[in-house]
N, C-alpha and C positions, 0 to 999 in steps of 0.2 A: 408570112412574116416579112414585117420592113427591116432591110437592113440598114447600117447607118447608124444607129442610135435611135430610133425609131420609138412607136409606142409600145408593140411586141415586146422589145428588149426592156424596156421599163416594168411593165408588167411581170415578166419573167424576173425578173430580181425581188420585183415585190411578194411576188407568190412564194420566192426560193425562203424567205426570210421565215415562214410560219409552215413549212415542213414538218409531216407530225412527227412524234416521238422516234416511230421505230424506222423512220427512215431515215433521220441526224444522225443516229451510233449504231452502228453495226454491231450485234450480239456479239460478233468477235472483241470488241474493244473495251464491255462490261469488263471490271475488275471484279472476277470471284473471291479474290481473294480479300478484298476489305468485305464482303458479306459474309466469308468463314470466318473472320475475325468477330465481327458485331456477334454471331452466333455460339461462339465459342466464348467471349465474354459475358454473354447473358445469360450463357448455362453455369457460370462460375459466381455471377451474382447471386441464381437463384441456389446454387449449392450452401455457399456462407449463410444465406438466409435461412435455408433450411437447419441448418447445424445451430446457427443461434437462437432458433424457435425450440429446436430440440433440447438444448442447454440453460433454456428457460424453466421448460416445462421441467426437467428435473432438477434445478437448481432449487426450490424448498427444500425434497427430504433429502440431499446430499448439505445440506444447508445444517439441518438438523443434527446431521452425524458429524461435520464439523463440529459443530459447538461444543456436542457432548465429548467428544473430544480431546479439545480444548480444555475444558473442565476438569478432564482425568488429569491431562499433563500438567495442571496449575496448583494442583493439589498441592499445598503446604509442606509435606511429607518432601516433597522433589523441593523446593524453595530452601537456600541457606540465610534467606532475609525476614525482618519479620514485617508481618503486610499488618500496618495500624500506625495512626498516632501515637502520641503519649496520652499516657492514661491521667486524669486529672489530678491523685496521690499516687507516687511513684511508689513499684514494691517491689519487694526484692528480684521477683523475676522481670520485672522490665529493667530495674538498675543491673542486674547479671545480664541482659538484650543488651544492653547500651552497651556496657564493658568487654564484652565477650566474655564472660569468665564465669565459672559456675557459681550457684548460690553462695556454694559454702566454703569459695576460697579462701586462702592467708590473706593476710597485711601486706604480703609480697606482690605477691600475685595481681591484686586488688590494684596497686601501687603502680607498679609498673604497666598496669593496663591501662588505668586511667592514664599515667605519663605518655605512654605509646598516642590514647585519643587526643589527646592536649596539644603534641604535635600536628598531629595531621586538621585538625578543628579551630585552635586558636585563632581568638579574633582580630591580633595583631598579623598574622600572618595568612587573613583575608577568610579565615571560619567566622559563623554563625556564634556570635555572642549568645544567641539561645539555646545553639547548643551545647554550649560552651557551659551555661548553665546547669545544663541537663546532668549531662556530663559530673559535675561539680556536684551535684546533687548525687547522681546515681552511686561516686565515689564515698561521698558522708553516710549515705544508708548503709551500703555493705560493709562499712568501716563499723560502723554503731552495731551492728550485728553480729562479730567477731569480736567486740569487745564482751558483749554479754557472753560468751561459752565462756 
């Protein structure tokens, strides 16, 4: 070898530059700990995965016993509202729906219920002139009905 700056010493830097792998980093200076990481995250990916394939697979017949369910609790019987429209000719039991009040109430009764919906409904005071209507109607029916006994 030339000393001085020589061809040797040039050479030597060039070779130093493409050192294989295992001689750049010392096994000592590998970080284990970012490869327990990667490994402990890819067993918690395929965990989740596993649990939502399984929560697939029996989500139909848990699906099903929802529904039926559902169905029991919705039963009319549990409900204090009535599930419909109005009926095209109103009759006493939808005008007794609307009013709250039984079929075969007084004048009174009748009265002051309608008065109590009138408030709360009134189209001046931002109700539904329909069913303000309604209203108005279901009151003349149960009226007309009470006058006949």
């Amino acid at each position: 070898m030339v000393t001085g700056g020589g061809v040797a010493a040039k050479e030597a830097l060039r070779y130093a530059e493409y050192l294989p792998p295992s001689t750049q980093r010392p096994d000592a200076d590998v970080d284990h700990d970012a490869g327990r990481r990667l490994i402990v995250v890819g067993l918690g990916v395929a965990a989740v995965a596993f649990a939502g394939r399984y929560t697939f697979q029996i989500w139909k017949p848990l699906q099903q016993v929802i529904t039926e369910t559902a169905r029991k609790i919705s039963s009319p019987s549990l409900s204090s509202y009535y599930k419909g429209g109005f009926e095209p000719k109103m009759s006493r039991r939808e005008a007794s729906l609307i009013l709250d009040v039984s079929q075969s109430a007084s004048k009174a009764k009748i009265q002051a219920a309608f008065n109590k919906m009138m408030r709360l409904n009134h189209p001046d005071r931002g109700g539904s002139g329909y069913l303000a209507g309604k209203i108005i109607e279901a009151k003349n029916l149960l009226l007309s009905f009470t006058k006949l006994k």
